[in-house]
C-alpha positions as CSV (number, residue, x, y, z in Angstrom):
1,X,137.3,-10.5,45.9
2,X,135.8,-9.1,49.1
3,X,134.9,-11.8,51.9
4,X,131.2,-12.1,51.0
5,X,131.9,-12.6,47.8
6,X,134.1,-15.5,48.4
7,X,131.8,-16.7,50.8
8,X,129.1,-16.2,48.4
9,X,131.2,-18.2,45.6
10,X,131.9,-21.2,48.1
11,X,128.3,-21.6,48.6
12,X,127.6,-21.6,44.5
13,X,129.9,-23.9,44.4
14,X,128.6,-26.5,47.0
15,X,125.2,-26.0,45.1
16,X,126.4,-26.6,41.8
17,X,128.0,-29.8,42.9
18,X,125.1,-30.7,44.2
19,X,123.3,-30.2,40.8
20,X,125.4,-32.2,39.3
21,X,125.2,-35.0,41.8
22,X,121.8,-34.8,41.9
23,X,121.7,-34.3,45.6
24,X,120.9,-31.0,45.9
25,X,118.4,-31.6,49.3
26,X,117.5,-29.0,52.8
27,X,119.8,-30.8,55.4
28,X,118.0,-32.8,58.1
29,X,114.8,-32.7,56.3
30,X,112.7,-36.0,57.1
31,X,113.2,-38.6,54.4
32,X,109.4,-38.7,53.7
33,X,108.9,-35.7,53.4
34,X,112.3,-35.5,50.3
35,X,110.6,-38.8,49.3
36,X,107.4,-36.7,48.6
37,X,109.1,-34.0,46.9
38,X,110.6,-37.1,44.5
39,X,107.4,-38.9,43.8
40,X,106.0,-35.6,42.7
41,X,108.1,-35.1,40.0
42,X,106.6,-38.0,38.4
43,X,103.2,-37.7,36.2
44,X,103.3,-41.2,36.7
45,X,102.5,-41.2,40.8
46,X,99.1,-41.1,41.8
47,X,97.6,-41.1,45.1
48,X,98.2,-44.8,46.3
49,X,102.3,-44.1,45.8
50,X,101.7,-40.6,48.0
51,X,99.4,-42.7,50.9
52,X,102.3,-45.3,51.1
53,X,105.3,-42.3,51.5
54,X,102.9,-40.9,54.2
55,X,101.9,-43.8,56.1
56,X,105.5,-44.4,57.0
57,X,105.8,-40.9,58.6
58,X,102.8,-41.1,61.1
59,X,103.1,-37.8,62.6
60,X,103.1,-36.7,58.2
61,X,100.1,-38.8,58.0
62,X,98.2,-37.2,61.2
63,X,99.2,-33.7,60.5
64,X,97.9,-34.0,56.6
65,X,94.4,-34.9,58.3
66,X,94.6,-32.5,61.0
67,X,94.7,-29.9,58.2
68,X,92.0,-31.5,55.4
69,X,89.5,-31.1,58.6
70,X,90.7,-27.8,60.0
71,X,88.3,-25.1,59.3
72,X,89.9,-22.9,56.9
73,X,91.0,-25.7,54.8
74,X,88.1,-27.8,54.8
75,X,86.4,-28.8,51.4
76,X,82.9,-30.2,52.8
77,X,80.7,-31.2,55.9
78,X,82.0,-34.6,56.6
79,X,85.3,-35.5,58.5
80,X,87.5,-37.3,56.5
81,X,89.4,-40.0,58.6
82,X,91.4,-41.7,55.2
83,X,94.5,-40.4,54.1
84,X,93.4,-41.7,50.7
85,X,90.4,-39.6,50.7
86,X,92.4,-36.6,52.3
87,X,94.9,-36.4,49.5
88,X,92.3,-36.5,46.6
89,X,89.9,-33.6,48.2
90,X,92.9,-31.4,49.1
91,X,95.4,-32.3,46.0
92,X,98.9,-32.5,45.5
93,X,100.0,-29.2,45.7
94,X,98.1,-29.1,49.7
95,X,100.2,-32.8,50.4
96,X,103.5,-30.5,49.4
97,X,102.7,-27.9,51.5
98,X,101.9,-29.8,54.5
99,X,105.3,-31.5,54.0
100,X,107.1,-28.5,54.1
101,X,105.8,-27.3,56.6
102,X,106.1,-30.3,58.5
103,X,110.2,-30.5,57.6
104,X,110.4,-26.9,58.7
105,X,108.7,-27.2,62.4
106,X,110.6,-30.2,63.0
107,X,114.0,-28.8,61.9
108,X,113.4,-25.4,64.2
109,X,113.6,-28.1,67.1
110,X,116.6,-30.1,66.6
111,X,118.8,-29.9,69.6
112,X,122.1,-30.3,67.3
113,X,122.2,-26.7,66.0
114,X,123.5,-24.0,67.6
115,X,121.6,-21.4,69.5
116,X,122.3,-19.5,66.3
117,X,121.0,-21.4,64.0
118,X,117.8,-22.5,66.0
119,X,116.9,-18.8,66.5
120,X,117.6,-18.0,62.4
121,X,115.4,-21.5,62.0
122,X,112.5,-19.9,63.9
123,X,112.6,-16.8,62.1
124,X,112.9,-18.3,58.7
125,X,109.6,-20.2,59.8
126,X,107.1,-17.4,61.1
127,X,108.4,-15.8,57.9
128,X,107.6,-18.5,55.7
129,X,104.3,-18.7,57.5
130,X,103.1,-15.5,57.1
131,X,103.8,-14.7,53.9
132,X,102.3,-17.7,52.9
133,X,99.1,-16.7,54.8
134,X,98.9,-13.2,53.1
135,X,99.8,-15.3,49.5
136,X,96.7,-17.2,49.8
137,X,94.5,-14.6,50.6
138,X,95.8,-12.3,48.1
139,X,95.1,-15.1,45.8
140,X,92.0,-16.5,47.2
141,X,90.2,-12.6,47.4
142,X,91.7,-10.9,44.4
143,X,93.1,-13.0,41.7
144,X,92.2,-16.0,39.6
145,X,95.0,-17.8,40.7
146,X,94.8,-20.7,42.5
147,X,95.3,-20.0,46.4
148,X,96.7,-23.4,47.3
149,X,99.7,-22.7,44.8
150,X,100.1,-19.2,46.0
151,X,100.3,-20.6,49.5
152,X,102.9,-23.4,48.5
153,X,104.7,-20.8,46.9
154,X,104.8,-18.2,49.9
155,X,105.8,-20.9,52.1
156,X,108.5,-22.0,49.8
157,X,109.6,-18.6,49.1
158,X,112.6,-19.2,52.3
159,X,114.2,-22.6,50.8
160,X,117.3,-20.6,49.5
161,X,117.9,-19.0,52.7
162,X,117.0,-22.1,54.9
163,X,120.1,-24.0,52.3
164,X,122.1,-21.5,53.4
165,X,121.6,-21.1,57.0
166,X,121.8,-24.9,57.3
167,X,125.0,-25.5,55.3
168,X,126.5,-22.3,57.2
169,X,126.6,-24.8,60.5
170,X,129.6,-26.5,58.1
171,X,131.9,-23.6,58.0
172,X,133.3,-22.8,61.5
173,X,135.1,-19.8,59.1
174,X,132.3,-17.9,58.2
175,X,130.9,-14.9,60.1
176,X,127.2,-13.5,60.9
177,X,127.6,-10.9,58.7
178,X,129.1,-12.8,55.8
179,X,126.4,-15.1,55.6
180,X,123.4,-12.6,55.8
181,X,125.1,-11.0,52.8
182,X,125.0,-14.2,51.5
183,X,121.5,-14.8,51.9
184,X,120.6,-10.9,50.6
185,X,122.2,-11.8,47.1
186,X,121.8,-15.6,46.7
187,X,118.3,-16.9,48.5
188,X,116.4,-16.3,45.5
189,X,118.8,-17.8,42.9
190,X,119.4,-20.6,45.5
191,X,115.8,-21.3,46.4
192,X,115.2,-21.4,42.7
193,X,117.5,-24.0,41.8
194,X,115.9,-26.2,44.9
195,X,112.4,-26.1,43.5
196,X,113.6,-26.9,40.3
197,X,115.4,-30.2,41.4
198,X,111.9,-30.7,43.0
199,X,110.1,-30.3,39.7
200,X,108.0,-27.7,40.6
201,X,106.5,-25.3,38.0
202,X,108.2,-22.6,36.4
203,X,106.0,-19.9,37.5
204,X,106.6,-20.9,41.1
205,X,110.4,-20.8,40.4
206,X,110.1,-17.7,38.7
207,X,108.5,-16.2,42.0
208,X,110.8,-17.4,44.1
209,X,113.8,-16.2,42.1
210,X,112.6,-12.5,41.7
211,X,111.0,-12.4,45.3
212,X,112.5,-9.4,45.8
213,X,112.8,-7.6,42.0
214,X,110.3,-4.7,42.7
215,X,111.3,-2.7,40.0
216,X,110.3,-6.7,37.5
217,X,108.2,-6.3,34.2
218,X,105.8,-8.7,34.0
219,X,103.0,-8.5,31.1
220,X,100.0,-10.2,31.3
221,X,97.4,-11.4,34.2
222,X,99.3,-11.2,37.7
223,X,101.3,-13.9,38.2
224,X,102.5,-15.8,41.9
225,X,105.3,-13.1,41.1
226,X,103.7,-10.6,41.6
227,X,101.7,-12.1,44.9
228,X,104.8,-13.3,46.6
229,X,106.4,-9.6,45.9
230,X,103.4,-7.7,47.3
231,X,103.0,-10.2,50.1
232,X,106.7,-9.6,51.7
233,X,105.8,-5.7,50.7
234,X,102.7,-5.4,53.2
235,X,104.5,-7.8,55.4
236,X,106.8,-5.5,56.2
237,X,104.5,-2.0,56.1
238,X,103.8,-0.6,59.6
239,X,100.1,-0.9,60.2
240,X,98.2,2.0,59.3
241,X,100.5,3.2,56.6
242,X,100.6,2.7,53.0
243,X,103.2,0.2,51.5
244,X,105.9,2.1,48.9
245,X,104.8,1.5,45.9
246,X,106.3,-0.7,43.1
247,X,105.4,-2.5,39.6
248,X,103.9,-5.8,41.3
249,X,101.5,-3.4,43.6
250,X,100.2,-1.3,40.8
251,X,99.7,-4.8,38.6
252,X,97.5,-6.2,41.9
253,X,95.8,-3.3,42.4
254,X,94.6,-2.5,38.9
255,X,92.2,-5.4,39.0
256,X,91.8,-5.7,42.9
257,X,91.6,-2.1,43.9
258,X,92.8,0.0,46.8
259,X,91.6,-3.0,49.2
260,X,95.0,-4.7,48.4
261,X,96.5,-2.4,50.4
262,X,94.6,-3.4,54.0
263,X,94.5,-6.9,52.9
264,X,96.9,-7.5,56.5
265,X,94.6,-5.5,58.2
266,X,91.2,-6.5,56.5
267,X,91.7,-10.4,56.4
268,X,93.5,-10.3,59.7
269,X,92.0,-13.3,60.8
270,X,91.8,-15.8,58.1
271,X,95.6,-14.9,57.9
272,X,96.2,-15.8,61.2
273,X,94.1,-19.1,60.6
274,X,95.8,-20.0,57.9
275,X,99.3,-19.8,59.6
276,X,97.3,-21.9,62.4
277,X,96.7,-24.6,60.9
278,X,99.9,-25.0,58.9
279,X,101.9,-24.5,62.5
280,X,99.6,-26.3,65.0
């Protein structure tokens, strides 16, 4: 067994036991934010339960406003100054993300990481916030799918590698390289099994666990697979030049057209509004 892949099994093996405990959580993320995550598992919780889990993180409860009246995510003309009211205009799957996002800026600035890890923190976040941007206008401009879940899923499409990274400050033992392997061959599975502890839908799961597949089958309408796959695809294509082609572009493109390919270029700056307001 080479040194990745025991690295790689000593990681599946922390994650299984945490499955088993039922524990399996992103170190260091604020209790109400893994408090949200719980009472959204439940049909049962309604909007009163989600306004009490909120009000005890102020800076949660600010930054959810801050958002329902920023000017990309805004549903009407009047301000809206009650959490109560914010939550039922923007829905569930918009309280998620903001809560997310809100774990993920606050964990790129705690001072007990390494250098290291801070620097792999702030990557994992511009990531998560770009490809989340181009998700929801992919989603929002060329598909019938709803753009706040393809936004929750492109910003949740970094939780395997974020486990990783984080649990990788535990293991003194463990090099660089050994642990981007790691995260090459296991983020997907990994993030998978996160979201579905969380409850999350299976199509979200199923993009997040095939992020990377460009050579998946998929029949049918285009799915958040499909988005997330072309997303991290034109994410990484130099501008000006056509992304390689795979099975998710040609599925996008058959009902969108060519303009799927300048989508980065074209919607430049509602992308970069978009990532705005989830980082401001």
């Amino acid at each position: 067994m080479s040194n990745v892949q025991a690295v790689a099994f000593g990681f599946v093996e922390r994650l299984a036991q945490d499955l088993k405990d039922e524990r399996l959580e992103l170190p260091a993320f604020p209790e109400a934010v893994l408090r949200i995550q719980q009472a959204l598992q439940s049909s049962d919780t309604d909007t009163g339960d989600i306004v009490r889990i909120l009000s005890s993180e102020p800076a949660l409860a600010a930054r959810l406003l801050r958002i329902a009246n920023s000017a990309e995510f805004r549903r009407a003309d009047t301000e809206i100054t009650d959490l109560r009211k914010a939550i039922s205009r923007m829905g569930f799957n918009m309280v998620r993300t903001v809560a997310v996002a809100f774990a993920m800026r606050q964990l790129r600035r705690k001072e007990q990481y390494s250098p290291k890890t801070q620097a792999e923190l702030e990557e994992i976040w511009k990531s998560s916030l770009q490809i989340a941007a181009i998700c929801y206008v992919l989603a929002k401009h060329f598909t019938r799918l709803s753009a706040d879940q393809a936004l929750l899923t492109g910003l949740l499409h970094v939780l395997g590698r974020l486990y990783i990274v984080m649990r990788a400050e535990d293991m003194d033992d463990v090099s660089d390289e050994d642990i981007r392997g790691v995260a090459s061959s296991w983020h997907g599975t990994i993030g998978k099994a996160i979201l579905e502890s969380w409850g999350l839908p299976e199509s979200l799961q199923h993009a997040v666990e095939h992020q990377d597949d460009v050579t998946l089958e998929l029949v049918g309408d285009v799915t958040l697979t499909d988005l997330l796959i072309v997303a991290k695809l034109l994410a990484r294509t130099p501008a000006g030049t056509a992304p390689p082609s795979c099975r998710a572009l040609t599925r996008l493109k058959s009902g969108a057209g060519e303009k799927t390919l300048t989508v980065v270029d074209d919607y430049a700056d509602e992308i970069k509004r978009v990532q705005s307001s989830l980082s401001e």
